[in-house]
C-alpha positions in Angstrom: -37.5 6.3 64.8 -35.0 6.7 62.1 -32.3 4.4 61.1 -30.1 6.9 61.4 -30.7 8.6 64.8 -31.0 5.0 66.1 -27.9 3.7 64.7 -26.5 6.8 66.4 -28.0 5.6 70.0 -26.9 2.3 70.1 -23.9 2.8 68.8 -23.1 4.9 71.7 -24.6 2.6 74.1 -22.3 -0.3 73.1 -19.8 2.1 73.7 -20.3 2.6 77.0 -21.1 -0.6 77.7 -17.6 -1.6 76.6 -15.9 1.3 78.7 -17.7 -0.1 81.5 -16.6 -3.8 81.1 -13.4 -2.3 80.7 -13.3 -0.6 84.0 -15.0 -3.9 85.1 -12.9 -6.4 84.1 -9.2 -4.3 85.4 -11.7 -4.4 89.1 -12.3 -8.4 88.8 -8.6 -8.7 88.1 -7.3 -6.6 90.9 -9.7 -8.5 93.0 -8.1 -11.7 91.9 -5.0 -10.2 92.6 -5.6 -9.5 95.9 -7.2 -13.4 96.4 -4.0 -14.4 96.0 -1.8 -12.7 98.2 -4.3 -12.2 100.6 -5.6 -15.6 101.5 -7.3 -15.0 105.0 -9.4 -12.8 103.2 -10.4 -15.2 100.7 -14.1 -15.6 101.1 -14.5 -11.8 101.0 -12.8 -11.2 98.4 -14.5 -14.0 96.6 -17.8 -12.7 96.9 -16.7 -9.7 95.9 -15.3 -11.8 92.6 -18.6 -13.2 91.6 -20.3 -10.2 91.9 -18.3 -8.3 89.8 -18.4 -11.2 87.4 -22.2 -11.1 87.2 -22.0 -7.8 86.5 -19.8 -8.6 83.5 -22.4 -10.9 82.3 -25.0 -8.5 82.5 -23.4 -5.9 80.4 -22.1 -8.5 77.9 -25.9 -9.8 77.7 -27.2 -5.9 77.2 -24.5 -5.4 74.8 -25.2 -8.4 72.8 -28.5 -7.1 72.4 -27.6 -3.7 71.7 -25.0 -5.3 68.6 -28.0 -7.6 67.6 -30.7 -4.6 66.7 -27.7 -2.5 65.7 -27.3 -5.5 62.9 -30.5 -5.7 61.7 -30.4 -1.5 61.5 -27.6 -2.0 59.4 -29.3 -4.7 56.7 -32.6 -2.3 56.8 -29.9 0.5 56.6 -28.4 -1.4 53.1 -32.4 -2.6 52.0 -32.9 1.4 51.3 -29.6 2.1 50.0 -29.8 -0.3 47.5 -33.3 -0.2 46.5 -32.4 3.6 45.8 -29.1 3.0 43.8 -31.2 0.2 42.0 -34.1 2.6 41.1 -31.0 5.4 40.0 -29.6 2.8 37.8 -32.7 1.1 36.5 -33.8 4.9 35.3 -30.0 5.4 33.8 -30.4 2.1 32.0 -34.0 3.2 30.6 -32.3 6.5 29.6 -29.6 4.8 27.7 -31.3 3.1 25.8 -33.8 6.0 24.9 -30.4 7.6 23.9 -29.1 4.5 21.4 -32.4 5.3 19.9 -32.2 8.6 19.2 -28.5 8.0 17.6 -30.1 5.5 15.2 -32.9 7.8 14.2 -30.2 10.4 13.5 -28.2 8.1 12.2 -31.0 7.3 9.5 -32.1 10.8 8.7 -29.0 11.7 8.2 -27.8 9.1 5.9 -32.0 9.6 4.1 -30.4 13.1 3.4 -32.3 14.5 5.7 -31.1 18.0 7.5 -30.7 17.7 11.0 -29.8 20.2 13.6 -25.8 20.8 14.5 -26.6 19.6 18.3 -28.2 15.6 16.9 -25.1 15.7 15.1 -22.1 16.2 17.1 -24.2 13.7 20.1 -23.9 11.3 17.1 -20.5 12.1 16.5 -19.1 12.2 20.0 -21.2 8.5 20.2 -19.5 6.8 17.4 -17.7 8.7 14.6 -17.2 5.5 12.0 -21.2 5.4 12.5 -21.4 9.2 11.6 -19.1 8.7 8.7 -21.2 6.7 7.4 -24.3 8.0 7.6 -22.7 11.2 6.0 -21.0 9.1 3.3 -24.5 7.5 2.6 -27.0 10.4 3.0 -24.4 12.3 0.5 -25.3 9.9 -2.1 -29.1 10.1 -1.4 -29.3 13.8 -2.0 -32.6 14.9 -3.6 -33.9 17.9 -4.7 -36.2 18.7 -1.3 -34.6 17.7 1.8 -36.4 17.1 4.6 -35.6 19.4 7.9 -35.9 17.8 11.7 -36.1 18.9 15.0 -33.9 17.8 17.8 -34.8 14.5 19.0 -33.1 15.7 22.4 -34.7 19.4 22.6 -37.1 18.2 25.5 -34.9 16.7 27.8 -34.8 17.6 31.9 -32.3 16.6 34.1 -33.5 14.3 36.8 -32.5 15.0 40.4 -31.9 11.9 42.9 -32.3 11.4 46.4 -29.4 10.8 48.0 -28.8 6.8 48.6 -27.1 7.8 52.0 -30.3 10.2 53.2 -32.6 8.1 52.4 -31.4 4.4 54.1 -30.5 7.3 57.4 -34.3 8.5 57.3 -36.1 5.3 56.7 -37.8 4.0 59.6 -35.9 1.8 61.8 -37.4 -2.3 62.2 -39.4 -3.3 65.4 -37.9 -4.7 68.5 -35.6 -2.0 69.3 -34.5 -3.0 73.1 -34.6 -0.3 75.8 -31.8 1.5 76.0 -30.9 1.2 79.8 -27.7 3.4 81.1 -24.7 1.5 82.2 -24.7 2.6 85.3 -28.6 1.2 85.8 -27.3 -2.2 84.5 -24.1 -2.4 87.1 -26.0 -1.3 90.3 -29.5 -3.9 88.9 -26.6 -6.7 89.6 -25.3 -5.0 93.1 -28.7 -4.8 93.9 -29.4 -8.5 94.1 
């Protein structure tokens, strides 16, 4: 199963489990109620009482369960999000510094006097202009007779599509143990049952 679709089914789960403790607990205190201002009825009304408050338990216990393996799909949920953002910025890191490269090797053709095209420029610009002052100011000086003509040193690049980090944490597998998911109903009449 997914982390996502299960996230989805036990999330709904705890909620009815709470609606039904809800409805539960305004019964139990009605009960209570009617304890007090009906005292020949007492033991009745008592039994009545615990049961009800067994069946509290009970969907308190399943929903504790439900919460627990909805936690741990939450921390496998973050494992994948992260690893994914990690790997995004790992290769944006690696691409940076591919890029400081290249603006050094411009940098040094140009101020070589070497001829390189508009495009390497204005990257080296836009980067740092005191640095492409400089190299200008310096390969000026170093003209020579033959200058040497480059290629782009970005001409080959591709853009590189990533997964989503959302998608992929909602389509990773979801851990073991996942409890049965037993309707609420079930779960009330198991304790009127006993």
């Amino acid at each position: 199963m997914k982390i996502g679709e299960a996230q989805q089914i036990y999330r709904e789960q705890i909620k009815e489990y709470r609606a039904q403790r809800s409805v539960i607990s305004k019964q139990l205190k009605d009960v209570r109620s009617r304890m007090e201002h009906f005292p020949g009825q007492k033991e009745e009304y008592a039994s009545e009482a615990a049961t009800l408050e067994l069946t509290l338990n009970a969907l308190d216990e399943k929903e504790t369960e439900y919460q627990e393996y909805l936690d741990k799909l939450a921390e496998q949920y973050c494992a994948y999000w992260n690893a994914t953002v990690a790997d995004q910025q790992a290769d944006a890191a690696a691409e940076y510094a591919e890029d400081m490269g290249k603006m050094m090797e411009v940098a040094r053709r140009i101020m070589k006097g070497g001829i390189v095209p508009a495009s390497d420029e204005k990257k080296l610009m836009e980067y740092s202009f005191e640095m492409y002052q400089t190299a200008k100011n310096i390969g000026a000086l170093a003209q020579r007779e033959k200058r040497e003509k480059y290629k782009s040193l970005w001409q080959d690049e591709e853009e590189k599509e990533y997964d989503d980090p959302q998608e992929v944490a909602e389509n990773g597998t979801a851990p073991e143990g996942a409890p049965e998911v037993v309707d609420v109903a079930d779960t009330v009449a198991s304790v009127a049952g006993q």
